[in-house]
DSSP file (Angstrom, degrees, kcal/mol; ACC not computed):
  #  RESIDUE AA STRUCTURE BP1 BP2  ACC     N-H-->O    O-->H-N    N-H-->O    O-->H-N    TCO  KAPPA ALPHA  PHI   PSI    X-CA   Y-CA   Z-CA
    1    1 A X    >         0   0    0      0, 0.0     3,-0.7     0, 0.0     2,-0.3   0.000 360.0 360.0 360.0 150.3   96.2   96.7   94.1
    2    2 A X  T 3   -     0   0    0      1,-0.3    36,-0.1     2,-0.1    34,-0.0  -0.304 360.0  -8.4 -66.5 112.1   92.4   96.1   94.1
    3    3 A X  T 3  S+     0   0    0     -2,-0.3     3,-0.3     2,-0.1    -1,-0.3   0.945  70.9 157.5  87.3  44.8   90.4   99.0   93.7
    4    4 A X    X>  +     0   0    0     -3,-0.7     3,-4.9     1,-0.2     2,-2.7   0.847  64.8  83.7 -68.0 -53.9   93.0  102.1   94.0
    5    5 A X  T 34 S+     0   0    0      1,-0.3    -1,-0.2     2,-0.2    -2,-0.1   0.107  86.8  57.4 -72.6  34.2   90.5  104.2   92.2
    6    6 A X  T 34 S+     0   0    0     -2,-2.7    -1,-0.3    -3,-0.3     4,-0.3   0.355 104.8  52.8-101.4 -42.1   89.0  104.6   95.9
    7    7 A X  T X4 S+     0   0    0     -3,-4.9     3,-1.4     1,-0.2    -2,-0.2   0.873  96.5  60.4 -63.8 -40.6   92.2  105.8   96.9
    8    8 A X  T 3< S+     0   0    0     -4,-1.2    -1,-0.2     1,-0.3    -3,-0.1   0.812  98.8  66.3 -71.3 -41.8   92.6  108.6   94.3
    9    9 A X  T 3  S+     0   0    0      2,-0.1    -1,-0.3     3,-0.0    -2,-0.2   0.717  87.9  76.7 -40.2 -32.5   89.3  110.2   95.8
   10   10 A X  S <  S-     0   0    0     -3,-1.4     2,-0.7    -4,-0.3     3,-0.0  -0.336  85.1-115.5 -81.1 167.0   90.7  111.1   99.3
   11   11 A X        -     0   0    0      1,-0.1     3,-0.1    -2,-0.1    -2,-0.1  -0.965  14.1-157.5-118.6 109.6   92.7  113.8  100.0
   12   12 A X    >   +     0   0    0     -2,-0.7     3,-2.6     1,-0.2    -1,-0.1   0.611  24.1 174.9 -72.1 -11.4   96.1  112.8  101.1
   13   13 A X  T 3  S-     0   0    0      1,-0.3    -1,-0.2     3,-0.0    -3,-0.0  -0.189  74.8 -15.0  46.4-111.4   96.6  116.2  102.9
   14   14 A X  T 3  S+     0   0    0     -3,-0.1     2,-0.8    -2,-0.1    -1,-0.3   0.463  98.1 129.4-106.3  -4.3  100.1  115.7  104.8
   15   15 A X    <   +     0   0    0     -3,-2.6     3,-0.1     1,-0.2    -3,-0.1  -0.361  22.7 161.7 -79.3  99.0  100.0  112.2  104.4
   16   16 A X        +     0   0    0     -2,-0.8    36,-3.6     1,-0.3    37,-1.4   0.709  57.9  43.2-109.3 -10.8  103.3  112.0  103.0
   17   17 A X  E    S-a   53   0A   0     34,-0.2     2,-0.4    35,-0.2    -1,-0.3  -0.967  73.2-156.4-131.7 118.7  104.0  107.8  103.6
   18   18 A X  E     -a   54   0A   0     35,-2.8    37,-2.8    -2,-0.6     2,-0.4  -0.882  15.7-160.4-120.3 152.4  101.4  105.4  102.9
   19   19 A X  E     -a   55   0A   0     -2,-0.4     2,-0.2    35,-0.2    37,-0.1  -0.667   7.1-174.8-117.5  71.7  100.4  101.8  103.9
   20   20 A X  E     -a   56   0A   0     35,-0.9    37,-1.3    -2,-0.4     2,-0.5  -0.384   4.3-169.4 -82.5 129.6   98.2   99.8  101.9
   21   21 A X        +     0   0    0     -2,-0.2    66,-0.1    35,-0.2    -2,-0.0  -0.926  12.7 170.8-119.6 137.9   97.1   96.3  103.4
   22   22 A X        -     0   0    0     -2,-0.5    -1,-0.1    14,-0.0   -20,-0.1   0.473  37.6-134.5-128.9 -20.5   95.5   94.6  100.6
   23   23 A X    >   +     0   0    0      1,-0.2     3,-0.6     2,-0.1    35,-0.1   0.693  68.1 128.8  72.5  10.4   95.0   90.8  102.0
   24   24 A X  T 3  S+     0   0    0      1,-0.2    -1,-0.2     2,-0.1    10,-0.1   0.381  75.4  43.5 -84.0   2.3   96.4   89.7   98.5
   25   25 A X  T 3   +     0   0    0      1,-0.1    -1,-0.2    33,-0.1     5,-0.1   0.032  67.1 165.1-153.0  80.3   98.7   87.7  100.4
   26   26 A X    <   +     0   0    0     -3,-0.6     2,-0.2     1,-0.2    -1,-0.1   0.366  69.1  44.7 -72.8 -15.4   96.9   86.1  103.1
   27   27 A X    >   -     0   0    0      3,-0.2     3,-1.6     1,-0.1    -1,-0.2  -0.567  57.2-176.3-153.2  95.3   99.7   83.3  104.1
   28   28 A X  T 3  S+     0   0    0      1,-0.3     3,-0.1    -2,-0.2    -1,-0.1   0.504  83.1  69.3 -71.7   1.7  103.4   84.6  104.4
   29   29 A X  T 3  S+     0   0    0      1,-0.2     2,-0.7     2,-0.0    -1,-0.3   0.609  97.2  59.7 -55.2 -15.1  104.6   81.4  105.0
   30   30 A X  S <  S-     0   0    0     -3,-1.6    -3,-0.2    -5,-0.1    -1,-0.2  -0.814  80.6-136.7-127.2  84.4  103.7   80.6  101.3
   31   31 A X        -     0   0    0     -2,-0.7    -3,-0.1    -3,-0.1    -2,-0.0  -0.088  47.5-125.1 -50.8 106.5  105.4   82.7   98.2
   32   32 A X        -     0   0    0      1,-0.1     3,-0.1    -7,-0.1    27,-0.1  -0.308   4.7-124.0 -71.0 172.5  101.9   83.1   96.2
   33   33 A X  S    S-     0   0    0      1,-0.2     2,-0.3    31,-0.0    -1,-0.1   0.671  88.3 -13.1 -63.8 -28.5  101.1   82.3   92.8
   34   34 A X        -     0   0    0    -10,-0.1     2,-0.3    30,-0.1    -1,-0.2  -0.921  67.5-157.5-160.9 135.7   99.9   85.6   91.8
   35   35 A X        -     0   0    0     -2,-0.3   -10,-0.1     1,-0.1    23,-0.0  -0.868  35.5 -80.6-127.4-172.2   98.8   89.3   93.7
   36   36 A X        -     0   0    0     -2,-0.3     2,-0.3     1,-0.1    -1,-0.1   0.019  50.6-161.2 -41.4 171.9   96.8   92.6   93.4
   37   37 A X        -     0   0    0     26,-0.1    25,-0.1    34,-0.0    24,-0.1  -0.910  16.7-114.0-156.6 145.5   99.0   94.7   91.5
   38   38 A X        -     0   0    0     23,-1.0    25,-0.1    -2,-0.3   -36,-0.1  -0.259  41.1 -95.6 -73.5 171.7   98.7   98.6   91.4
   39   39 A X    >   -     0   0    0    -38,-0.2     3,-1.2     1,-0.1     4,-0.4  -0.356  30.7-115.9 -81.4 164.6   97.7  100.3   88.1
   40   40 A X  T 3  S+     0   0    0      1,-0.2     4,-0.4     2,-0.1     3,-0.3   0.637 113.9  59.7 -86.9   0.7  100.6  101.5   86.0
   41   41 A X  T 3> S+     0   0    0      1,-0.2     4,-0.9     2,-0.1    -1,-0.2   0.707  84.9  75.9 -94.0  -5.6   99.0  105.3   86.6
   42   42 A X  H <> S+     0   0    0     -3,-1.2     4,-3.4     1,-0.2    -1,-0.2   0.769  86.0  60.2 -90.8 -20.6   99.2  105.4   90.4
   43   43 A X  H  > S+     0   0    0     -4,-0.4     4,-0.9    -3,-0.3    -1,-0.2   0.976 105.3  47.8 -81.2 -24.0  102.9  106.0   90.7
   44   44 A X  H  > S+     0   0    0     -4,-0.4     4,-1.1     2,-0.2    -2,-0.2   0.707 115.2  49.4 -22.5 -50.6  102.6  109.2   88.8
   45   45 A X  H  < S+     0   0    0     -4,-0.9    -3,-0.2     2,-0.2    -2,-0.2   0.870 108.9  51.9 -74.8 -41.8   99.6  110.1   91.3
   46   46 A X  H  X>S+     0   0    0     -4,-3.4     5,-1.5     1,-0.2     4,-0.6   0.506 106.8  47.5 -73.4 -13.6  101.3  109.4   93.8
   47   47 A X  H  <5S+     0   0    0     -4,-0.9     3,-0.3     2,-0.2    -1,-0.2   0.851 109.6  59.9 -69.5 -48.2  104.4  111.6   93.0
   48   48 A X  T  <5S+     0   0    0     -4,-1.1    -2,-0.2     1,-0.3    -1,-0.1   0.482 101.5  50.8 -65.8  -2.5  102.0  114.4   92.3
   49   49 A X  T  45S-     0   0    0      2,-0.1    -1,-0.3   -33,-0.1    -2,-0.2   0.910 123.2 -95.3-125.3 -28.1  100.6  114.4   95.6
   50   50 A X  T  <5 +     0   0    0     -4,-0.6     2,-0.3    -3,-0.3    -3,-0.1   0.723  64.1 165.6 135.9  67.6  104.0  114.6   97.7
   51   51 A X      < +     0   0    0     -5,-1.5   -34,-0.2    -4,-0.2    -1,-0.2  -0.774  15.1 162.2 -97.9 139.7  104.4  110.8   98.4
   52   52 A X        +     0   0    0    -36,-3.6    29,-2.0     1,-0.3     2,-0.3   0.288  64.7  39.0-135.9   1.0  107.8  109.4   99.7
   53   53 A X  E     -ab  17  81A   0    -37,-1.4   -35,-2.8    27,-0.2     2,-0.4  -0.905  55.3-174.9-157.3 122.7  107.1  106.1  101.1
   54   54 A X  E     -ab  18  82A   0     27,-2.3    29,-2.9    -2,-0.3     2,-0.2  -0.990  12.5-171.6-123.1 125.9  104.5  103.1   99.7
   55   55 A X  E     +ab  19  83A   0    -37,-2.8   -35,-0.9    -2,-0.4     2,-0.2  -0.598   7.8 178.3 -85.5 150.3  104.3  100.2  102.0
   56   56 A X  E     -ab  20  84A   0     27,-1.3    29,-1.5    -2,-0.2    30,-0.7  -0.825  37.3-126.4-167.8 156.6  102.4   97.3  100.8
   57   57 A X  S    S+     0   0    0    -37,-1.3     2,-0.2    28,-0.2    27,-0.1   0.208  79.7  87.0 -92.2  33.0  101.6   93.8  102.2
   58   58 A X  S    S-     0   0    0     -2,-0.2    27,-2.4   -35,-0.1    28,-0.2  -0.862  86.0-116.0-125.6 169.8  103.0   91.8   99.1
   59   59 A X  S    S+     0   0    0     -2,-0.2     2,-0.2    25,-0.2    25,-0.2   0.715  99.7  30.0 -77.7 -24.8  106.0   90.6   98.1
   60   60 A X        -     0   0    0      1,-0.1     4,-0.1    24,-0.0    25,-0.1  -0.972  48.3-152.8-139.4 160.0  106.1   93.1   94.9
   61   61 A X  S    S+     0   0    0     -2,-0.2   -23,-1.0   -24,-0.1     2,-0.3   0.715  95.9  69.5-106.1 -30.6  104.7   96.6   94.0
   62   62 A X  S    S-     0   0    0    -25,-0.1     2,-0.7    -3,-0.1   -27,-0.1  -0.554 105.7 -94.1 -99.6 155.7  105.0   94.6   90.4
   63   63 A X    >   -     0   0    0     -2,-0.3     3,-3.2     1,-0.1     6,-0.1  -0.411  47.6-121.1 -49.8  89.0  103.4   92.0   88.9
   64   64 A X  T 3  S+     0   0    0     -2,-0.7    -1,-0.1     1,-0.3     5,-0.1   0.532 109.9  47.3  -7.1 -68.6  105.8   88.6   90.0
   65   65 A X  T 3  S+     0   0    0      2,-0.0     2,-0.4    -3,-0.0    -1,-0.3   0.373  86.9 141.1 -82.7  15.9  106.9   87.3   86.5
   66   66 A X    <   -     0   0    0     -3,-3.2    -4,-0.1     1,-0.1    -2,-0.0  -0.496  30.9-177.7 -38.6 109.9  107.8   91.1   85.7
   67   67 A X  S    S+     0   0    0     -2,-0.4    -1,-0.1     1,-0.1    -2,-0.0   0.669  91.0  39.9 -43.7 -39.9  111.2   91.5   83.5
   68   68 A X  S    S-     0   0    0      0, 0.0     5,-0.3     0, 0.0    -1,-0.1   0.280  83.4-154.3-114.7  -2.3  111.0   95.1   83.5
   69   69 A X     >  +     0   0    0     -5,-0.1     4,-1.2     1,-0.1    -5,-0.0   0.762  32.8 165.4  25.7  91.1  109.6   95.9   87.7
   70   70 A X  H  > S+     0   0    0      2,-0.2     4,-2.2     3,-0.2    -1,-0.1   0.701  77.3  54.1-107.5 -19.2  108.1   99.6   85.8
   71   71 A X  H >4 S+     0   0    0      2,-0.2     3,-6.3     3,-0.1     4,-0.3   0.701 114.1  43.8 -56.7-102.7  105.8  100.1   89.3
   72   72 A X  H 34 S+     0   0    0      1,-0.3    -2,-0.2     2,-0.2    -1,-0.1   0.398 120.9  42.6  -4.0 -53.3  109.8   99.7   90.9
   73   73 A X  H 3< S+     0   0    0     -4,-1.2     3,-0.4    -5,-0.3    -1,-0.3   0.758 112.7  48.4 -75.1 -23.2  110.9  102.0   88.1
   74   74 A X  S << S+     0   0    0     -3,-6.3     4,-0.3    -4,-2.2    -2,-0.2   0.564 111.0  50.2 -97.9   2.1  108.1  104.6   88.1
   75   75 A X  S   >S+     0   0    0     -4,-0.3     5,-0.9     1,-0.2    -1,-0.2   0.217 104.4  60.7-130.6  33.9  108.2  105.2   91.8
   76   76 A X  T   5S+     0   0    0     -3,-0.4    -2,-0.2    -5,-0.2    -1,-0.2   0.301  92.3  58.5-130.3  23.3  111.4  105.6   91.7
   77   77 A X  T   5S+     0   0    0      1,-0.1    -2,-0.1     2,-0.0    -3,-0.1   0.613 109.1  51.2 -69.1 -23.7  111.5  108.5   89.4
   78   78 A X  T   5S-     0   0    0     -4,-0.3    -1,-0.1     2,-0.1     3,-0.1   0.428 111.1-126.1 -91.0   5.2  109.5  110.1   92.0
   79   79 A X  T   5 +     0   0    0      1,-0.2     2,-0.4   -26,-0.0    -3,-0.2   0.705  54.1 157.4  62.1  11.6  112.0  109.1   94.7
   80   80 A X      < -     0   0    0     -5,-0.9   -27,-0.2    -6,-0.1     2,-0.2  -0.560  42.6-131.8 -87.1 126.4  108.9  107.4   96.7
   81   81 A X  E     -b   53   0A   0    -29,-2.0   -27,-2.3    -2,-0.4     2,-0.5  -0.577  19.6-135.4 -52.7 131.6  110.7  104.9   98.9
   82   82 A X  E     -b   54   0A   0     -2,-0.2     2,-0.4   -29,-0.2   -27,-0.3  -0.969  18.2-173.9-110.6 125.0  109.0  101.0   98.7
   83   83 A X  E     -b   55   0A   0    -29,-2.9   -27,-1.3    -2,-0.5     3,-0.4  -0.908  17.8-177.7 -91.7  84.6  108.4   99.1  101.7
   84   84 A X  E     +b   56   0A   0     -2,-0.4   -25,-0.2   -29,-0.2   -27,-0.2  -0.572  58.7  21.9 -94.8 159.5  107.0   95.2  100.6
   85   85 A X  S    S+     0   0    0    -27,-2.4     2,-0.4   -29,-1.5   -28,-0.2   0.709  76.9 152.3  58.7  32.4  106.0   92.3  102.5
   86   86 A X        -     0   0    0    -30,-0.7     2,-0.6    -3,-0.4    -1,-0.3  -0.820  47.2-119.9 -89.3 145.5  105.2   94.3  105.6
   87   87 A X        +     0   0    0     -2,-0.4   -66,-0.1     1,-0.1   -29,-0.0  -0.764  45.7 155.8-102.3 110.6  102.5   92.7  107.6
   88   88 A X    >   +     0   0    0     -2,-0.6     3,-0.7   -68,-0.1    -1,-0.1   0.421  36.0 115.5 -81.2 -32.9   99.4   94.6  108.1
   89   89 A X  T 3  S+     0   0    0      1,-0.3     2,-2.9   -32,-0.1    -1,-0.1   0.849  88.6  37.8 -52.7 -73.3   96.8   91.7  108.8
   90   90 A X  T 3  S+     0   0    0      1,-0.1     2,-0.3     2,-0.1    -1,-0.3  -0.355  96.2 106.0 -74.9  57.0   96.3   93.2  112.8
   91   91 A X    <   -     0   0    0     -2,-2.9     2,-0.2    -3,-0.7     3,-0.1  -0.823  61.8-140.1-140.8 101.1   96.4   97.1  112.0
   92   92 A X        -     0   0    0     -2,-0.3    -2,-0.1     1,-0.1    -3,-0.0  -0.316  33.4 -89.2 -60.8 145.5   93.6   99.2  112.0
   93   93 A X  S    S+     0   0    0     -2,-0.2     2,-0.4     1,-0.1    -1,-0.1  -0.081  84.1  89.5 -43.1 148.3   92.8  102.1  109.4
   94   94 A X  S    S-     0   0    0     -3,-0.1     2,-0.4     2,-0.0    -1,-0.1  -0.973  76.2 -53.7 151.6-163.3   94.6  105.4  111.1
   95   95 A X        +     0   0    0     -2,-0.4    25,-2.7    25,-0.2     2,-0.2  -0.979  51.9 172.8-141.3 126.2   97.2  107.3  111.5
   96   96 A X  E     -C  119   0B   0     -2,-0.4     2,-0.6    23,-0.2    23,-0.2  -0.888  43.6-119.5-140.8 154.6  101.0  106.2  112.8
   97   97 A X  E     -C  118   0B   0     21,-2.3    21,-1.4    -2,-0.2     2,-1.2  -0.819  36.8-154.5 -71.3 107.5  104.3  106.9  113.4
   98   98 A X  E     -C  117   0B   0     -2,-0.6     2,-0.4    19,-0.2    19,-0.2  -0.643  13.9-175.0 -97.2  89.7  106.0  104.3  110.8
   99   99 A X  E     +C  116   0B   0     17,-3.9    17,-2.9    -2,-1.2    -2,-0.0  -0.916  15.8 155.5-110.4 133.4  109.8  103.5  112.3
  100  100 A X        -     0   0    0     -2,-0.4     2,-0.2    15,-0.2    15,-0.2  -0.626  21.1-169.5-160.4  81.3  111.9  101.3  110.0
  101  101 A X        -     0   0    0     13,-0.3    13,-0.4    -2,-0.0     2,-0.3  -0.611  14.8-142.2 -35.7 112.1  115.3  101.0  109.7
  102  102 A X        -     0   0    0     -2,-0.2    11,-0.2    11,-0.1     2,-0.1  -0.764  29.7-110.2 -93.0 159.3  116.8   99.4  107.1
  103  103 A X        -     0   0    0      9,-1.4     2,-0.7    -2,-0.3     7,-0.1  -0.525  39.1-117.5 -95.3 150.2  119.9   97.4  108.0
  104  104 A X        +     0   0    0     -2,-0.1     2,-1.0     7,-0.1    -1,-0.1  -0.705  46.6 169.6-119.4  77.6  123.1   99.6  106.2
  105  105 A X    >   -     0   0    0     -2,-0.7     3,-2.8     5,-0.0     2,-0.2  -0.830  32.9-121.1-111.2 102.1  124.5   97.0  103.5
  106  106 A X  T 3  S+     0   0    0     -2,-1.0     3,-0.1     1,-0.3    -2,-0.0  -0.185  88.2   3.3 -80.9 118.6  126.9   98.2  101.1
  107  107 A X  T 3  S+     0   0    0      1,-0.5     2,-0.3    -2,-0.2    -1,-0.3   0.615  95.6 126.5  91.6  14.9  126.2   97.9   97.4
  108  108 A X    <   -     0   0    0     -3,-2.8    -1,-0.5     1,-0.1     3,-0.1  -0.675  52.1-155.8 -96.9-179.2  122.7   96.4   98.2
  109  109 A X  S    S+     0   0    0     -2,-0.3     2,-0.2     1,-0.3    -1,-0.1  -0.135  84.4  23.0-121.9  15.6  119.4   98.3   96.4
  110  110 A X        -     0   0    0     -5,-0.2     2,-0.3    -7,-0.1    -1,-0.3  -0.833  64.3-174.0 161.0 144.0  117.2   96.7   99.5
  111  111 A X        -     0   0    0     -2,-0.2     2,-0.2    -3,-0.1    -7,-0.1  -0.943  28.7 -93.0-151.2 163.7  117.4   95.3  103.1
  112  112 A X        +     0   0    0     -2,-0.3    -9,-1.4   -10,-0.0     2,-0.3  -0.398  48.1 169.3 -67.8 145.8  115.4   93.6  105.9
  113  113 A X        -     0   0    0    -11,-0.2     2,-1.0    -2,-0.2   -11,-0.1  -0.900  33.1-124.8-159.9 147.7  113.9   95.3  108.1
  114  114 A X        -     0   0    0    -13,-0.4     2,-0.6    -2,-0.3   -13,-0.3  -0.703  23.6-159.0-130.9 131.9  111.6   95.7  110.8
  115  115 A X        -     0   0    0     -2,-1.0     2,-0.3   -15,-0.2   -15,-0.2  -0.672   9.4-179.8-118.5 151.1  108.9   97.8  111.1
  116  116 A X  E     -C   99   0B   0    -17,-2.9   -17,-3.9    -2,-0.6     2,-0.4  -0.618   7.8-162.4-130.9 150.0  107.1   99.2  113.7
  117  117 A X  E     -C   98   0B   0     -2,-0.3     2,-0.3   -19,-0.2   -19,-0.2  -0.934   3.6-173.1-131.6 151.9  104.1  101.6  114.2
  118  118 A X  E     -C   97   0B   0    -21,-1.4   -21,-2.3    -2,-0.4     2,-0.2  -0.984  38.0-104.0-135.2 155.2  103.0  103.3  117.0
  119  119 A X  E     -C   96   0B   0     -2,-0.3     2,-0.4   -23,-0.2   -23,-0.2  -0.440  26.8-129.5 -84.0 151.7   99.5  105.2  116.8
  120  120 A X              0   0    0    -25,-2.7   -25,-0.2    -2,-0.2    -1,-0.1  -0.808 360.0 360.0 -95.7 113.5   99.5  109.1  116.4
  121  121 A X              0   0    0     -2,-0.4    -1,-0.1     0, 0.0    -2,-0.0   0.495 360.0 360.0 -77.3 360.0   97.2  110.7  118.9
């Protein structure tokens, strides 16, 4: 994702599920040709800091034409949950309550879902 080494400066404190809107896929009507993609070190960082959930507002945490999904595989050594293709575009920077259910489908690895945030006073 563009420009992470912005992220890695802040102090995630309790911040234990994060939501990155990245605008790398500016019309979800339209599967793009290519997006951001995060750097292969960030799921690592993001284990280290006591992360369990990365949202992000593309269709993959990996690169499309990936064989091997190793974002997919490295942040799930860490057990970090992936949220993709949640829509961000109308959310200001802050702090939310993230409820998302995924629908209970036996023998999948992934489900639809929809999720909703409501802001944390």
């Amino acid at each position: 994702m563009a420009d992470l080494q912005k992220l890695k400066t802040r102090v995630l404190a309790d911040e234990a599920r994060i939501l990155f809107r990245t605008g790398g896929w500016p019309d979800s009507d339209r599967f793009p040709d290519r997006i951001p993609v995060m750097e292969p070190t960030l799921p690592d960082w993001l284990g280290r800091q006591g992360v369990v959930l990365l949202g992000v507002d593309l269709p993959s945490v990996d690169p499309l034409d990936s064989k091997t999904l190793d974002n997919h595989h490295a942040l799930g050594q860490h057990r970090i949950t992936i949220l993709e293709g949640i829509s961000l575009e109308d959310v200001p920077e802050g702090r939310f309550e993230l409820i998302a259910p995924p629908l209970n489908i036996t023998g999948a690895d992934g489900s639809p879902l929809r999720a909703l945030l409501r802001t944390l006073e």
